[in-house]
C-alpha positions in Angstrom: -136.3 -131.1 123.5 -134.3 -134.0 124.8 -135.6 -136.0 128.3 -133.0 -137.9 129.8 -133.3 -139.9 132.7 -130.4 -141.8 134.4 -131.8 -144.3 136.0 -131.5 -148.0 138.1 -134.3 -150.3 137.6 -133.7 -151.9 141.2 -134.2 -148.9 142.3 -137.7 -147.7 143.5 -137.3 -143.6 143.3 -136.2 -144.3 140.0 -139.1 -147.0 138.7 -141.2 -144.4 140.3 -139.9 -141.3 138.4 -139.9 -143.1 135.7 -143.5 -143.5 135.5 -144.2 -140.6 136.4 -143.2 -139.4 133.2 -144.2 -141.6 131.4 -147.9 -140.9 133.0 -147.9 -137.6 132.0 -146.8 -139.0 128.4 -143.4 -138.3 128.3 -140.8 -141.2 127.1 -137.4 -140.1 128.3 -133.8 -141.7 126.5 -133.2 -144.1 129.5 -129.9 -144.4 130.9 -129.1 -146.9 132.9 -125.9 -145.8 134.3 -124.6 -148.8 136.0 -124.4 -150.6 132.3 -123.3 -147.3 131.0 -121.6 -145.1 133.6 -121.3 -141.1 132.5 -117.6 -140.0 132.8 -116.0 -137.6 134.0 -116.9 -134.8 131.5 -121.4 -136.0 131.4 -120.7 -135.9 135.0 -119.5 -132.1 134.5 -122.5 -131.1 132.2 -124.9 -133.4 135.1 -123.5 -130.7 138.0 -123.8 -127.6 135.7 -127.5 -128.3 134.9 -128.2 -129.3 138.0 -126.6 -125.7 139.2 -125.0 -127.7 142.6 -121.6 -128.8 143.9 -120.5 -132.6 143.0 -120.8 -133.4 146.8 -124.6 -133.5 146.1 -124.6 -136.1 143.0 -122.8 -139.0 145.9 -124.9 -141.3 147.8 -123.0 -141.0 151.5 -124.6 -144.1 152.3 -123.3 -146.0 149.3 -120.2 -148.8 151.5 -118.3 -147.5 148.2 -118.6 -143.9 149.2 -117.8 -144.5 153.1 -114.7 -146.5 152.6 -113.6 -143.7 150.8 -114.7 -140.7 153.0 -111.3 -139.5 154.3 -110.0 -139.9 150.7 -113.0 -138.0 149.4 -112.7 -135.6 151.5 -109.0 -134.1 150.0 -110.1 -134.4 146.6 -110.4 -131.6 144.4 -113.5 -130.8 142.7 -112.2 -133.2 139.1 -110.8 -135.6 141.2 -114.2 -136.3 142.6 -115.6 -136.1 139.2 -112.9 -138.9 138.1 -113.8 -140.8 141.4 -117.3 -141.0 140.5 -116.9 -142.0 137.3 -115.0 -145.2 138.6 -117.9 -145.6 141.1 -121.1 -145.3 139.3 -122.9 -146.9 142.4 -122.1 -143.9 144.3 -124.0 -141.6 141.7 -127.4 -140.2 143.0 -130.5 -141.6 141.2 -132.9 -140.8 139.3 -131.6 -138.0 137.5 -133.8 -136.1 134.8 -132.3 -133.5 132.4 -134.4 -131.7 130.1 -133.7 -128.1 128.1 -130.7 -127.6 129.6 -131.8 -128.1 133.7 -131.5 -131.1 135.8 -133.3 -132.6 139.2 -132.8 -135.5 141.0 -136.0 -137.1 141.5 -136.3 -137.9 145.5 -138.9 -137.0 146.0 -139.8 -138.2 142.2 -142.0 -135.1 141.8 -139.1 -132.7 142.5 -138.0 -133.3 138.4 -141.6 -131.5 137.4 -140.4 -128.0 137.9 -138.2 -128.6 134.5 -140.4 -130.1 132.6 
């Protein structure tokens, strides 16, 4: 079975989830999804696996995401999906996928329950 993680290498949650997996000798496909930002429709599958609304993949603390609060805020559920796809920054990080399931790894050992 696949192991994805989307991941930023500046960023420690994610260096640290990252090995992680790899100490318990798994080798994920690597995203790095500020050089390759999911659309819209990965962004979809992302929420489904991860069985949660799309308010939980945003970083609220991201200046991208609070100059756009108000705006946010009226959007419909796509919309945001669209929105976030133009803001990959935004995107919480890490996130592991594997068999179908989905965690974001803060803390990094919250991923282990779908592996």
């Amino acid at each position: 079975m696949s192991l994805t993680l989307y991941h930023n290498p500046r960023c420690s949650k994610s260096r640290q989830t990252l090995q992680l997996l790899k100490d318990r000798g798994l080798e994920p496909v690597t995203i790095e999804y500020l050089r390759t930002p999911p659309n819209a429709a990965a962004l979809a599958e992302l929420l489904a696996a991860l069985n949660s609304g799309i308010d939980s993949l945003m970083r609220t603390g991201e200046d991208d995401y609070k100059a756009a609060r108000a705006e946010i805020a009226g959007m419909s559920e796509q919309q945001k999906l669209d929105w976030l796809a133009r803001h990959p920054q935004v995107l919480q990080r890490p996130i592991v996928v594997h068999a179908g399931a989905a965690r974001i790894g803060r803390p990094p050992e919250s991923v282990l329950d779908i592996l």
